[in-house]
C-alpha positions as CSV (number, residue, x, y, z in Angstrom):
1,X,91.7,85.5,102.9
2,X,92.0,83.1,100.0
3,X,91.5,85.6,96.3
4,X,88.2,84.6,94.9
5,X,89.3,83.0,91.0
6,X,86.9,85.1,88.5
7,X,84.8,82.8,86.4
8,X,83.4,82.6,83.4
9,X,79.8,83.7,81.8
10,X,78.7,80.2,82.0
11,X,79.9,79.1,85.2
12,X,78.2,82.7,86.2
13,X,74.7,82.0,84.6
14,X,74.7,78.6,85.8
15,X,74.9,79.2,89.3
16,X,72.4,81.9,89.0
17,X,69.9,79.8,86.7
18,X,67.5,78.7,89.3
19,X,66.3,82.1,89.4
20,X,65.4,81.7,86.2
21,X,62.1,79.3,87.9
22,X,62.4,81.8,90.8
23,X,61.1,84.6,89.1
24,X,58.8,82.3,86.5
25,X,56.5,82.0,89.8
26,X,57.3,85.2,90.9
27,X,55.7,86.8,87.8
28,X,52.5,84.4,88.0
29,X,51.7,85.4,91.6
30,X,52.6,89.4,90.2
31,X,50.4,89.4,87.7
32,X,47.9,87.3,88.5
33,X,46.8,87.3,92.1
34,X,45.2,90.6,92.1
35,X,43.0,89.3,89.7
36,X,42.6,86.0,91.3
37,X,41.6,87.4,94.7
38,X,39.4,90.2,93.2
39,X,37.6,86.9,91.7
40,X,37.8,85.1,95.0
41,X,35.4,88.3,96.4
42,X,38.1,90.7,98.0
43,X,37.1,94.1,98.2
44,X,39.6,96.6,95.6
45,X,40.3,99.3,99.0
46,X,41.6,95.7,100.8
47,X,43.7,94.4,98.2
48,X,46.5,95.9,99.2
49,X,46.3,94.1,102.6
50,X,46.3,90.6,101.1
51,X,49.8,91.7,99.5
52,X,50.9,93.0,102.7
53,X,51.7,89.1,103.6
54,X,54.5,88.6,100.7
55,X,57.1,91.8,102.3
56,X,55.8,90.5,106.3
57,X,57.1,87.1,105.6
58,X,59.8,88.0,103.7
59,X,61.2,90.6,106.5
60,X,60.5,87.4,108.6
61,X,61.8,84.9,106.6
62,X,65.0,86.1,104.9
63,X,67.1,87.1,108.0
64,X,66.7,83.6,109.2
65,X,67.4,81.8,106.2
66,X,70.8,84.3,105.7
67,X,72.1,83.3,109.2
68,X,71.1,79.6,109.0
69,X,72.6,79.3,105.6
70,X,75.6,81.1,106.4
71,X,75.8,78.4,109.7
72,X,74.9,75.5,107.0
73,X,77.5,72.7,105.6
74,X,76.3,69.6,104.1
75,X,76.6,67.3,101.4
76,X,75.0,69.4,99.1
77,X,76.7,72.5,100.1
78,X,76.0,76.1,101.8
79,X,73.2,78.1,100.0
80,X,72.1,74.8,98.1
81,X,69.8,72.9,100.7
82,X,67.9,75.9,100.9
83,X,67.2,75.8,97.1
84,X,66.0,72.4,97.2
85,X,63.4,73.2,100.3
86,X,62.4,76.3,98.8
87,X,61.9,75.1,95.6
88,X,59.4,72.6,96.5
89,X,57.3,74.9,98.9
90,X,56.8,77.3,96.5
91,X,55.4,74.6,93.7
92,X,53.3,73.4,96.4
93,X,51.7,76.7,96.9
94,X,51.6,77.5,93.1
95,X,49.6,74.4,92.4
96,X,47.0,74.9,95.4
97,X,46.5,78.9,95.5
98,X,44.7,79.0,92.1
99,X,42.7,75.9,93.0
100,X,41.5,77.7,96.4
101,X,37.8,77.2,95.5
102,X,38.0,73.7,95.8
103,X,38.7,73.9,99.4
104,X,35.6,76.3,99.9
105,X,33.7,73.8,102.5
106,X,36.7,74.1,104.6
107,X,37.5,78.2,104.7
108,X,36.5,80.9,102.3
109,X,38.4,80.8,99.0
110,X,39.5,84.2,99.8
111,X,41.6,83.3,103.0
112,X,42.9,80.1,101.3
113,X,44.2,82.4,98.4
114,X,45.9,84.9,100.6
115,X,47.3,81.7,102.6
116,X,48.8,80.6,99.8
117,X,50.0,84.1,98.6
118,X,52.2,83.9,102.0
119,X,53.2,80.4,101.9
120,X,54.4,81.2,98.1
121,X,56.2,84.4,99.3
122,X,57.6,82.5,102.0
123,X,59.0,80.0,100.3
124,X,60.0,81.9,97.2
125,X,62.4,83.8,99.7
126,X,63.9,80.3,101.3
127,X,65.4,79.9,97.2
128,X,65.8,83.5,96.7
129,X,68.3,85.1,99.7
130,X,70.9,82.5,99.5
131,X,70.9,82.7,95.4
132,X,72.1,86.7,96.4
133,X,74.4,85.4,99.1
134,X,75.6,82.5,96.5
135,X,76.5,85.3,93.9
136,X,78.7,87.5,96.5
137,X,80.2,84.0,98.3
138,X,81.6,82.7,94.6
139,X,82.6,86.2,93.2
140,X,85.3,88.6,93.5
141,X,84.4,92.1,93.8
142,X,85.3,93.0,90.4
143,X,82.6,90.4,89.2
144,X,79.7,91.6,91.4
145,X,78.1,94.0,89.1
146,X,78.3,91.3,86.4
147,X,77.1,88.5,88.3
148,X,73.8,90.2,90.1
149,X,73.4,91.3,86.6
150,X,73.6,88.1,85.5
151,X,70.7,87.8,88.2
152,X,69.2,90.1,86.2
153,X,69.1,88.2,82.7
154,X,67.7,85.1,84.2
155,X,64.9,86.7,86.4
156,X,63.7,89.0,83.0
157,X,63.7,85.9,81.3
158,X,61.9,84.1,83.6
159,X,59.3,87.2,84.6
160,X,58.3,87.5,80.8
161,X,57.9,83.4,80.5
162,X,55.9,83.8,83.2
163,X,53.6,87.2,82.8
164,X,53.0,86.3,79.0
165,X,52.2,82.3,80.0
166,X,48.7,83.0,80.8
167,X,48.3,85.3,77.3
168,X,49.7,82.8,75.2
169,X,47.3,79.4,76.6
170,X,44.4,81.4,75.9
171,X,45.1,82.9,72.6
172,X,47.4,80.4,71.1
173,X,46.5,77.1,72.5
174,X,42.9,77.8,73.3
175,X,42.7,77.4,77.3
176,X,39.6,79.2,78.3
177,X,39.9,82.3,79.9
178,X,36.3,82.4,81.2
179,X,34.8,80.8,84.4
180,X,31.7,80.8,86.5
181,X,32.0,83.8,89.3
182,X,34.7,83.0,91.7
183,X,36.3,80.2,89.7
184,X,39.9,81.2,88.6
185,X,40.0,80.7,84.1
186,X,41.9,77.3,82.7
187,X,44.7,79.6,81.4
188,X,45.7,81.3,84.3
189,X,45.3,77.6,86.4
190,X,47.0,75.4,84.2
191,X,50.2,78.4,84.1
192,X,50.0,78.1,87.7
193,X,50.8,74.1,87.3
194,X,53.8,75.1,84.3
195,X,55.5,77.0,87.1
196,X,55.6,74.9,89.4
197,X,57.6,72.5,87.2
198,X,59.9,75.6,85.6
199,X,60.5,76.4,89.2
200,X,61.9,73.0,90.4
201,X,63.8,72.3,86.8
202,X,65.8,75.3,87.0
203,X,66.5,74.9,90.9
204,X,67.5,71.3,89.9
205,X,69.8,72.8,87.0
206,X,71.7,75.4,89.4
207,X,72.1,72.4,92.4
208,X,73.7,70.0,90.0
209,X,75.7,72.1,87.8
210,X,77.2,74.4,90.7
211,X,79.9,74.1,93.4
212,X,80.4,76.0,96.7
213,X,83.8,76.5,98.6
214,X,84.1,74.5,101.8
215,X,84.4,75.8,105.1
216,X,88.1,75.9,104.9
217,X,88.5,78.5,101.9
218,X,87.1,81.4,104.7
219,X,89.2,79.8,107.5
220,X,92.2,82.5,106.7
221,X,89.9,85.2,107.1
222,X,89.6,84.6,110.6
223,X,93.5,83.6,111.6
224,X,94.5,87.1,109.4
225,X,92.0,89.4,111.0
226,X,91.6,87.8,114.5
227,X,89.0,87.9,116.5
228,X,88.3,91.1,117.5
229,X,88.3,92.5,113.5
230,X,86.1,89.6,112.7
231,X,83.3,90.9,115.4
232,X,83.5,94.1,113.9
233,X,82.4,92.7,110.8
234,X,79.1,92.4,112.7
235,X,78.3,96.2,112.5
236,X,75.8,97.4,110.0
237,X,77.9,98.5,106.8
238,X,77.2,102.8,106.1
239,X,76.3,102.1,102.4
240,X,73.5,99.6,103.5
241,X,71.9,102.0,106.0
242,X,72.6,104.8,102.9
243,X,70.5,102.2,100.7
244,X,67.6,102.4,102.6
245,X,66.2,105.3,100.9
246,X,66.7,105.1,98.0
247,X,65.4,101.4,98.6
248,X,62.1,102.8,100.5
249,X,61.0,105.1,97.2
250,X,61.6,102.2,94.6
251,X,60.0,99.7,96.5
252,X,57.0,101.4,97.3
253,X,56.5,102.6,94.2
254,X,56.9,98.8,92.8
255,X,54.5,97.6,94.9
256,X,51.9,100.2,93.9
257,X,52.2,99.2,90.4
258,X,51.9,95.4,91.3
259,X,48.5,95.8,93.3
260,X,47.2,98.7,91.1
261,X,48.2,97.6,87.4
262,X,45.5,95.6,86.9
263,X,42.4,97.3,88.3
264,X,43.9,100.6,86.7
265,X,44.0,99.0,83.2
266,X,40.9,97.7,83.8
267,X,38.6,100.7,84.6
268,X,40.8,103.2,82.7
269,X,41.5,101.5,79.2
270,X,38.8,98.5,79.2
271,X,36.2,100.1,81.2
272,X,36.0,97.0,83.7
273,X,35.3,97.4,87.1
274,X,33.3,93.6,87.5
275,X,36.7,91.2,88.2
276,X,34.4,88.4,86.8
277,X,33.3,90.2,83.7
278,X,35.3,88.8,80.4
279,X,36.5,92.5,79.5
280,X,37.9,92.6,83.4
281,X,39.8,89.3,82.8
282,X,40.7,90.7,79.2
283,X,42.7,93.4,80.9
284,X,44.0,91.2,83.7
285,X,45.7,89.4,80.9
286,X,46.6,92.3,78.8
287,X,48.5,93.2,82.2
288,X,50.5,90.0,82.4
289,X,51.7,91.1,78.9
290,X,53.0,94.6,80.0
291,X,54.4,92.9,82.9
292,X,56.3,90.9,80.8
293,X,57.0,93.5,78.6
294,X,58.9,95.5,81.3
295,X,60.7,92.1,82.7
296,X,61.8,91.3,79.1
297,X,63.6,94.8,79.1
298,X,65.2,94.7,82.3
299,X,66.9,91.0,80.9
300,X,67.9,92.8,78.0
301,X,69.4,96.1,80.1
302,X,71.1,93.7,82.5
303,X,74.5,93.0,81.1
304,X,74.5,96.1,79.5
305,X,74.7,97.7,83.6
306,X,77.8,96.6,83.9
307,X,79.2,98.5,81.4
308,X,77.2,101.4,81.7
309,X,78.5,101.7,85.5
310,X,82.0,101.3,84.4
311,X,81.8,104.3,82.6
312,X,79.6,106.7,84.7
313,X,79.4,104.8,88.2
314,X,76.9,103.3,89.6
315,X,75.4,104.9,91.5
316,X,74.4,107.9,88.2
317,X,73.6,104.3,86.5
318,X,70.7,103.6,89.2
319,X,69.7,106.9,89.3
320,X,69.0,107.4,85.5
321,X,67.3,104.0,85.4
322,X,65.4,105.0,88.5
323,X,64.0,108.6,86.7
324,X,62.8,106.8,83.7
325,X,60.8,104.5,85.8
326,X,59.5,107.0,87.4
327,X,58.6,109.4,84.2
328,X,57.2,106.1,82.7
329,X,54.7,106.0,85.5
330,X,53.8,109.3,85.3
331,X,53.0,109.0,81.2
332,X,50.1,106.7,82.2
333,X,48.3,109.9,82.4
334,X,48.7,111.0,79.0
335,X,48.8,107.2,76.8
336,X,45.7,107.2,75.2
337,X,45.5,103.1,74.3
338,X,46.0,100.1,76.1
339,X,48.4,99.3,73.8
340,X,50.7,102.0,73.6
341,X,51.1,100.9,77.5
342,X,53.8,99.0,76.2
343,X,56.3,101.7,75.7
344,X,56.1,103.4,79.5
345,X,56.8,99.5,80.2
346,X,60.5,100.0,78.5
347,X,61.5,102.6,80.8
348,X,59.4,100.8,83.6
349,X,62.0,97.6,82.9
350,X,65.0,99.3,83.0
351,X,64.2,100.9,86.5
352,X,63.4,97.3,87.4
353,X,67.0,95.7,85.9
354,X,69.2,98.5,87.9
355,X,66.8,97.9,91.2
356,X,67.6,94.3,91.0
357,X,71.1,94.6,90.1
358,X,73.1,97.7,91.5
359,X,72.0,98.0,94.8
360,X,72.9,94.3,95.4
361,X,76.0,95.5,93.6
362,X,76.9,98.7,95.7
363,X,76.4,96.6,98.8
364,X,78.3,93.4,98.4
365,X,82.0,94.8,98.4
366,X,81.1,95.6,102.2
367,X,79.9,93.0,103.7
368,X,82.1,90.4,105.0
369,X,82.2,86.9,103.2
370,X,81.8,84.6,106.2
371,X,78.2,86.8,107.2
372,X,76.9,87.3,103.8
373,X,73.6,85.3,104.1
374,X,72.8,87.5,107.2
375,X,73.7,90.5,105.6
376,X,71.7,89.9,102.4
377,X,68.7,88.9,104.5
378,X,68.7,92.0,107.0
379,X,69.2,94.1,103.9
380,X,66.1,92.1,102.6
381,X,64.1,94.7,104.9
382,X,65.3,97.6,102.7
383,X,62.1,95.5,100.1
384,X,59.8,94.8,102.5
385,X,59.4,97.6,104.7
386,X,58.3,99.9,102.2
387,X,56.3,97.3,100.8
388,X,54.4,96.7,104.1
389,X,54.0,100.7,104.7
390,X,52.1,100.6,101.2
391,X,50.4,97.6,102.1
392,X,48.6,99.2,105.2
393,X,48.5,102.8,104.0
394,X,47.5,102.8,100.3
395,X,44.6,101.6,100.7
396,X,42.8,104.6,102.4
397,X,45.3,107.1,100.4
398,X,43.2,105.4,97.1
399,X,40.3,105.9,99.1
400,X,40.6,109.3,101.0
401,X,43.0,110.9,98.9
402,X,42.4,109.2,94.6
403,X,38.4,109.6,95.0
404,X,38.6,105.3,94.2
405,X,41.0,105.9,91.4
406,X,43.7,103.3,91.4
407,X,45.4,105.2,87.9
408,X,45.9,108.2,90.6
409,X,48.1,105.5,92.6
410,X,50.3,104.4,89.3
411,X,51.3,108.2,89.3
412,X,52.6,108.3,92.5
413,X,54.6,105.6,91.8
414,X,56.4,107.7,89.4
415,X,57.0,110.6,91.7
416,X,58.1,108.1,94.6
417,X,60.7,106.6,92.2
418,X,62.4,110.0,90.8
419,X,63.0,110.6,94.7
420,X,64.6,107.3,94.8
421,X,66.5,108.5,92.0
422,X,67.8,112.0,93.8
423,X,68.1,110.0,96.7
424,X,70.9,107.7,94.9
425,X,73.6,110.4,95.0
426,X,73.6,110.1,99.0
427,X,75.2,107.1,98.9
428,X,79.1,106.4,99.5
429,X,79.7,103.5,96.7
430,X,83.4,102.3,97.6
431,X,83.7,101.4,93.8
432,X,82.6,104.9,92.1
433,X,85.2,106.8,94.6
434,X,88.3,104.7,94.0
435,X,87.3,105.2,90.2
436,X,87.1,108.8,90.6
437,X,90.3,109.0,92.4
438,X,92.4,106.4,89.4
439,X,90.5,109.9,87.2
């Protein structure tokens, strides 16, 4: 097979740039649609089931986009037809799910917002499997780490633009925050429309500015391997199957915080338990600030990973990260202000830049170049499996097992990540062994 030429930063950031709008509408739906469908009437033990559609259609969705775009040559490329299509879903369904009460003679705004929760998670992972695939199809395997931290950069970047965007119309510009009961605020509505235009900038940006190797640079793969070593390429690589566990923990704890943040903050620190009261929408927007707090770390942390691995591996790299997530989630118990939320949410972001970076990273030198879409979108399930096991059980854990207390399911996000963290070590990283063997 042809050597991959390394490239530069720029050439790096460029390609991964889109994600940048990506994770902008990302952070919006993150933050925000608890508190929009908690407005919308959805009962706090259900609210876990309306996010159960984002991981359902992404282990749907992402497989299917990895083979097709590994199958896909055009004019405008491999990966890059599927930023375009995704890109304009998911404004679509930005601009329409806050605006679900206008469509309330037709369904309940309640099932129009979780329809357009999917549809947004759906199309969000059209754009976001080939950007991974892009990343391992352009790079050689010594630039991995730096490009999916690269990732990393742009989708902190983004997340914080995003979480704090609602924050800053209200207090700074002067976009109301109230609304009559079920109506979703001015400044969370009119954030909604910003990231829809972010999202299809950025994709725009990445489309124009990026190139993608023809069909022809892979075509030596298959006349130096033949056949037969080419269809073993098909079998499921030992480190991804490794992966799932420590994938399972972090995931499950993430999407704990994402459904629980809010209503936690809200009861515990505010003392809000009416979604429609103004201290309730107070918090809600108090969380988008954490939120971004801890996305803002994780694009600061991310091309510091790089190095960081170089010098301890990475797989002792994930794991620290992963334990001071996890201990940041347990402090919840003992921070005594709203406020001093903000420094758990340091240790919070730097779990989240190593879970979006290394495990991307550990995988991608074994997975065969002319598959990688497929690969990336099978491993996809690693996210939303756990993510669907927490949609459908922690719900009656909060109710059976936390007495109603959604702070009690915060802390066990913190324990689940540590054993992600002490599950780390199980894996067989090609990269950290032929290190420890130059030692």
């Amino acid at each position: 097979m042809r050597t991959k030429p390394k490239l530069s930063f720029w050439q790096i950031f460029n390609m991964s740039f889109g994600f940048l709008g990506i994770q902008f509408g990302f952070a919006l739906q993150n933050a925000n649609a608890s508190g929009i469908l908690l407005t919308f009437g959805a009962d706090l033990h259900h609210l876990s089931w309306f996010w159960l559609v984002a991981p359902i259609t992404g282990m749907i969705v992402q497989p299917i986009i990895g083979a097709w775009s590994d199958r896909t040559w055009n004019r405008f490329g491999r990966r890059r037809p599927f930023f375009l299509v995704g890109a304009g879903l998911t404004a679509t369904a930005l601009i329409l799910m806050p605006n679900a009460p206008h469509f309330a003679g037709i369904f309940s705004p309640m099932l129009i917002g979780g329809g357009m929760l999917m549809i947004m998670d759906a199309s969000i992972n059209i754009s976001m499997e080939p950007f991974r695939a892009l990343v391992a199809d352009k790079l050689p395997d010594e630039q991995h780490t730096l490009g999916f931290s690269t990732q990393t950069l742009l989708i902190g970047i983004g997340a914080v633009a995003g979480s704090w965007l609602p924050y800053i119309l209200h207090n700074w510009f002067g976009f109301a925050q109230s609304a009559d009961d079920g109506i979703v605020g001015a400044n969370v509505l009119w954030s909604f429309y910003i990231g829809a235009m972010v999202l299809i900038a950025s994709i725009l940006w990445t489309v124009k500015s990026t190139k993608e190797y023809p069909p022809e640079f892979y075509e030596e793969e298959i006349k130096e391997e033949g056949a037969e070593a080419h269809k073993e390429k098909f079998r499921i690589p030992k480190v991804m199957i490794q992966l799932l566990v420590v994938q399972f923990f972090s995931w499950f704890a993430l999407f704990s915080m994402w459904v629980y943040t809010t209503p936690a903050v809200a009861q515990h620190f505010f003392g809000a338990t009416d979604p429609n009261s103004d201290l309730f929408k107070e918090a809600q927007s108090w969380v988008g600030i954490l939120f971004g707090v801890y996305n803002g770390v994780s694009a600061i942390i991310a091309l510091t990973l790089p190095l960081i691995a170089k010098r301890i591996g990475r797989r002792a790299t994930h794991s620290l990260a992963l334990t001071l997530g996890g201990i940041s989630f347990i402090s919840f118990l003992i921070i005594p202000t709203a406020e001093l939320l903000i420094i758990p949410m340091v240790g919070i972001g730097i779990a989240w830049g190593s879970i979006l970076a290394m495990p991307y990273a550990m995988l991608a030198n074994s997975i065969p170049p002319r598959q990688m879409g497929v690969f990336m979108g099978i491993f996809n399930m690693s996210i939303t499996i756990p993510q669907i096991v927490s949609g459908i059980f922690s719900g009656m854990i909060l109710k059976y097992f936390f007495n109603d207390d959604p702070m009690k399911s915060i802390i066990m996000a913190g324990v689940l990540m540590i054993l992600g963290a002490l599950s780390t070590f199980f894996v067989s990283d090609k990269l950290d062994l032929k290190h420890k063997k130059q030692a």
